[in-house]
N, C-alpha and C positions, 0 to 999 in steps of 0.2 A: 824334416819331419813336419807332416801337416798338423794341423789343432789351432783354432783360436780362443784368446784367452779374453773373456767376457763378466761383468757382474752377477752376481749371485741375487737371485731375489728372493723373497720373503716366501713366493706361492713356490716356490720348489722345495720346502719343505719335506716333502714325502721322501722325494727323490735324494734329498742331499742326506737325508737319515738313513737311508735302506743304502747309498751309495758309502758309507764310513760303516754302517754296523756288516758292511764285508770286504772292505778294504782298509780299514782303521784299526779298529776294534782287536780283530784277530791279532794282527801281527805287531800291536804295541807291546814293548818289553814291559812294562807295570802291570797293563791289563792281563797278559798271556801269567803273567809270576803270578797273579791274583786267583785265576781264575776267571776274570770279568766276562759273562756272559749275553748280557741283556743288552750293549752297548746304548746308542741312544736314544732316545724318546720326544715325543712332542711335549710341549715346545721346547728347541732349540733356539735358546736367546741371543745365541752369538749373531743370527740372519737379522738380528733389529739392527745389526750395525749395516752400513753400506759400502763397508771395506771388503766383502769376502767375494772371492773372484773362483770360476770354473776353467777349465779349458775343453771345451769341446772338438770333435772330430768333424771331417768334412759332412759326415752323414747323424750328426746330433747327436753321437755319444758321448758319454760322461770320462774323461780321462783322469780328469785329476781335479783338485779343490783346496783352497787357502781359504779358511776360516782365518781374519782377523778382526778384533776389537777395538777399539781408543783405550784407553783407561777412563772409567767411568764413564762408561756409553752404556753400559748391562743396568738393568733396571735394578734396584738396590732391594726389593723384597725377595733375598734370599731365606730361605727356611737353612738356620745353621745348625750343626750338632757339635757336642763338646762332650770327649773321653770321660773315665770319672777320675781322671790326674790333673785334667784342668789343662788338657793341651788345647792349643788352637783352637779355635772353632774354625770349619769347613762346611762347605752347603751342603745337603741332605741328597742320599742318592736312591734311586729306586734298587739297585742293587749293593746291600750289603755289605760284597766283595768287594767294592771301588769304596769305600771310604776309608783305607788305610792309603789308595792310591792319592786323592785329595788331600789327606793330612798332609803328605809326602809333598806335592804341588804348593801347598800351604806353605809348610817349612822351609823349601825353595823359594818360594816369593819372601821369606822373612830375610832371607839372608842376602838378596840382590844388593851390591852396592852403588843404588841409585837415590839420590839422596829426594830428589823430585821427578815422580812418575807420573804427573798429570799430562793428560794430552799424548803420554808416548801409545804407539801401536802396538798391540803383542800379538805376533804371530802362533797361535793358539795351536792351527791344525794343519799340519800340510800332508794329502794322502795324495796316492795314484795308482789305479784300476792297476792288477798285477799283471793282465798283458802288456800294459804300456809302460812297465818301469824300467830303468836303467838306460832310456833315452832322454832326458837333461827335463823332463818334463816339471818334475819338483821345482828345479830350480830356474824355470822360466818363473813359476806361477809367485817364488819368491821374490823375483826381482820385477815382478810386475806390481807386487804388493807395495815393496820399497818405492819403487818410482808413485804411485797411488797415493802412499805417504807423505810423498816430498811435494809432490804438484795441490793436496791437499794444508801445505804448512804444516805437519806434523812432526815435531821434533825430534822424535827416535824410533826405534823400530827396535823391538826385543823379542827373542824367540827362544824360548825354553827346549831343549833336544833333547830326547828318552832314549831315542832311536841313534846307534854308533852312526848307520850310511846318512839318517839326516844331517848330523856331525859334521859329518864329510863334507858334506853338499854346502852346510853355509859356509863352512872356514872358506872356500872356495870362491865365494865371493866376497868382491875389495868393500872395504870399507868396516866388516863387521869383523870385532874384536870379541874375545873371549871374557867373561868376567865372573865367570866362578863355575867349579863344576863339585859338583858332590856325588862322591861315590856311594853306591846303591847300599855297599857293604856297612857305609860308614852310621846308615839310619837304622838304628835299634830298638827294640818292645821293653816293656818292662825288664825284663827278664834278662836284657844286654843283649838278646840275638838280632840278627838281620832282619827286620819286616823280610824283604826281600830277597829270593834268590834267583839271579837272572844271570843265564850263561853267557860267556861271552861271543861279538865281541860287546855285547853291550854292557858299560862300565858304570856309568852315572850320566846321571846331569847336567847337563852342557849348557848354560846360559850365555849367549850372544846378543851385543847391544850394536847398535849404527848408531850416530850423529845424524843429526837430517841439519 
């Protein structure tokens, strides 16, 4: 399969938003359970980092995309909101619908068993164009990420999965181990029901750590 896999710049912006709010957006199991419509917006602060990588086609299309960050490379003037229970605070979304997705994101990051996350990489977003999926394309743009990491001295690489086949795709690659997964069922509202209800096969939470 052809495709080279290249850096991600700041001035493709337009491109990298219009290319996730129809390849991302739709088909994440939180977003789709929510409803989340408006996917993303400018700015997109993930592209201040100079981890995130494209793979293009012989003839300059967009096949696929790895949004990654450092831990504390994102500018820290987040606008936060906070339930009136006093859950979490989470950053502020232009859609509504995605802020029970972020609580969710939130709560997941509370429970990682990693005692020091400075420095690690968290592989935030991994899409690809739907003509071009089910040829190994994810999981190049992952392990280009990881090598980026490592040639970089960055000492881990962590990737949160919503998605069952992204699931798939990392367990697949050596090195990264499993370290906690929360089932979708098991996050409940006041009330004890499921925020969520997301058909299978997608289950939960998949959180994956590497050693670099």
């Amino acid at each position: 399969m052809e495709g080279t896999i290249l850096p991600v710049g700041m001035d493709e912006e337009e491109r990298v938003i219009a290319f996730l709010n129809k390849n991302f957006v739709p088909d994440e199991p939180l977003n789709r359970s929510q409803g989340v419509t408006k996917g993303f917006q400018s700015p997109l602060d993930m592209l201040t980092s100079d981890m995130c990588l494209k793979m293009e086609s012989d003839t300059g299309d967009l096949m696929g995309l790895v949004l990654n960050v450092v831990e504390n490379d994102l500018p820290q003037d987040k606008v936060k909101s906070e339930n009136e229970d006093g859950e979490s605070a989470c950053p502020a979304s232009h859609d509504p619908e995605f802020i029970p997705v972020l609580r969710f994101l939130n709560h997941v990051d509370s429970l990682v068993p990693i005692k020091d996350k400075e420095g690690i990489m968290h592989i935030h977003i991994v899409a690809v164009d739907g003509s071009w999926r089910n040829q190994g394309i994810g999981r190049r743009l992952v392990e280009a990420s990881v090598k980026l990491a490592r040639d970089r001295g960055v000492p881990g690489v962590q990737v949160n999965c919503s998605n069952h086949y992204t699931s798939r795709m990392v367990e697949k690659i050596p090195e990264f181990r499993k370290i906690l997964s929360v089932p979708y069922d098991s996050y409940l509202d006041p009330c004890g029901q499921p925020v969520f209800r997301i058909p299978p096969p997608h289950d939960a939470m998949h959180v994956y750590h590497m050693s670099l």
